[in-house]
N, C-alpha and C positions, 0 to 999 in steps of 0.2 A: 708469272706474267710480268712482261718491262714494266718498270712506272711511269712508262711516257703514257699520257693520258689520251683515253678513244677521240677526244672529239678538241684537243689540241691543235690548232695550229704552227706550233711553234716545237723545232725538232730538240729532241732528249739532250739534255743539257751534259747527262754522264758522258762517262768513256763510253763509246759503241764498239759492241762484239764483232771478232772480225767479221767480214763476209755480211757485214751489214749497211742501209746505205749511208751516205752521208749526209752531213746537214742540209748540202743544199739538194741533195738529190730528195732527199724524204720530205724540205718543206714545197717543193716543186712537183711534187707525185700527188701529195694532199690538196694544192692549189689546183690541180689540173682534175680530179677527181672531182670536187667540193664543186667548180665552175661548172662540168660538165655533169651535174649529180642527175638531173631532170630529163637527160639522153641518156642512150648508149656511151658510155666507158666504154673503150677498150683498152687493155691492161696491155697488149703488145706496142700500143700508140704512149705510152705513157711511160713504160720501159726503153722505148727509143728515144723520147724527152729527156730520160736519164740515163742515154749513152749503155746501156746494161742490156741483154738480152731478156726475152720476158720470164724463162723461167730460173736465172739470177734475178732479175728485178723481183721477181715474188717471193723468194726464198730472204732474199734481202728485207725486205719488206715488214716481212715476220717477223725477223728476226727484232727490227726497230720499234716493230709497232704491238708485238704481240698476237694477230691477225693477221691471214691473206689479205691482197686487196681488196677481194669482190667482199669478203667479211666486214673488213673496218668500213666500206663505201656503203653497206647494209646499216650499219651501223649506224654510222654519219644521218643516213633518211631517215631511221626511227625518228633520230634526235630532234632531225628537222620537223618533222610529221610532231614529236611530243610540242614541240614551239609554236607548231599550227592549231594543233590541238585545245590549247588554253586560250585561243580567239574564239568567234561565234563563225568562222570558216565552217564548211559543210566537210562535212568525214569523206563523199565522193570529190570535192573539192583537195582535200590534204593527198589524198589518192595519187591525183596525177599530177600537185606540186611536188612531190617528192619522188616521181619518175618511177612509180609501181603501173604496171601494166592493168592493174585492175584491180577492184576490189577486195575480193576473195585473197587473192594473192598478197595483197598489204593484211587485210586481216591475219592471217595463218601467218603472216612476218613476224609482226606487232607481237602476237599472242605468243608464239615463242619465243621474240626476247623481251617479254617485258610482262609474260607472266597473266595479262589479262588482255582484253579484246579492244580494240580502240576507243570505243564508245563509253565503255566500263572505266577506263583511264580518264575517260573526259569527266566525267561522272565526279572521280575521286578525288581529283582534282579543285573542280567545283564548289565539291563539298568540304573539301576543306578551307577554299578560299571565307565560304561562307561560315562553316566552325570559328575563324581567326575573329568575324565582324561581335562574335558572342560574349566578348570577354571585357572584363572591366578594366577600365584607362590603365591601371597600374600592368595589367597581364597585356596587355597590349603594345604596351612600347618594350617590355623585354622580352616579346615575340614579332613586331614588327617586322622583323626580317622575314618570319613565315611568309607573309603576302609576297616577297618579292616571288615573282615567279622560276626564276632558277635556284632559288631557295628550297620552296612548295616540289619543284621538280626533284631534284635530291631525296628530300624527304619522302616524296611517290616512290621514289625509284626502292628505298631502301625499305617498304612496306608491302610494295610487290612479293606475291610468293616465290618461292626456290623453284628454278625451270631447272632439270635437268638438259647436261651438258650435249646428250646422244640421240637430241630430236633435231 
């Protein structure tokens, strides 16, 4: 996989493989996707934004980002959906800010990349928030950082169980 990171905005600082896009096509593909996450994308409309036909702009795509489009724009909602998540936002609420057509449909997302069900995420979440509140002054300030929430986030993500790759 590239090292350019899922939910970076900012394009891969390395050399890029041929046949791949460019900086400014790949930070303008992410800008126009991320803006439009909450509609329809269309990957033809966004390929013509970057001058490329759609199936170079996806092949391209992959190549920079590691992911098709419709992949990394899946991806991107998780993220957004886990950032909703850590508020007292409603689960049918996080639903249709992050442009899933419906519940069922974000459940069965969620649960395949990330290993548990929405709810059970917020859960674990929580409860770790609430674990950090347990600890005496001294464990406290050299886990401080835990409370931050993209902190807590990482750390969820790297406790999640192992999804296989062919679901």
């Amino acid at each position: 996989m590239n090292p350019q990171s899922l939910d970076s905005d900012t394009p891969c600082s390395l050399a890029r493989p041929l046949g791949s896009l460019s900086g400014w096509q790949e930070r303008r593909a992410k800008e126009l996707m991320l803006r439009d996450m909450d509609n329809c994308v269309r990957i033809g409309e966004i390929a013509q934004q970057c001058n490329l036909s759609r199936s170079h702009f996806s092949r391209a795509f992959k190549k920079v980002t590691g992911h098709s489009p419709q992949d990394w724009l899946l991806r991107m909602k998780i993220e957004k959906a886990k950032r909703l998540l850590i508020t007292s936002m409603a689960i049918t609420d996080v639903v249709y800010e992050c442009g899933f057509a419906d519940h069922p449909h974000f459940t069965r997302t969620f649960s395949r990349l990330e290993g548990v069900t929405p709810k059970a995420w917020r859960h674990n979440f929580h409860h770790a928030i609430a674990s950090s509140h347990f600890l005496s002054s001294a464990d406290w300030r050299e886990r401080q950082t835990e409370t931050n929430p993209g902190t807590l986030l990482a750390v969820l993500d790297h406790q999640r169980p192992s999804v296989r790759a062919d679901h």
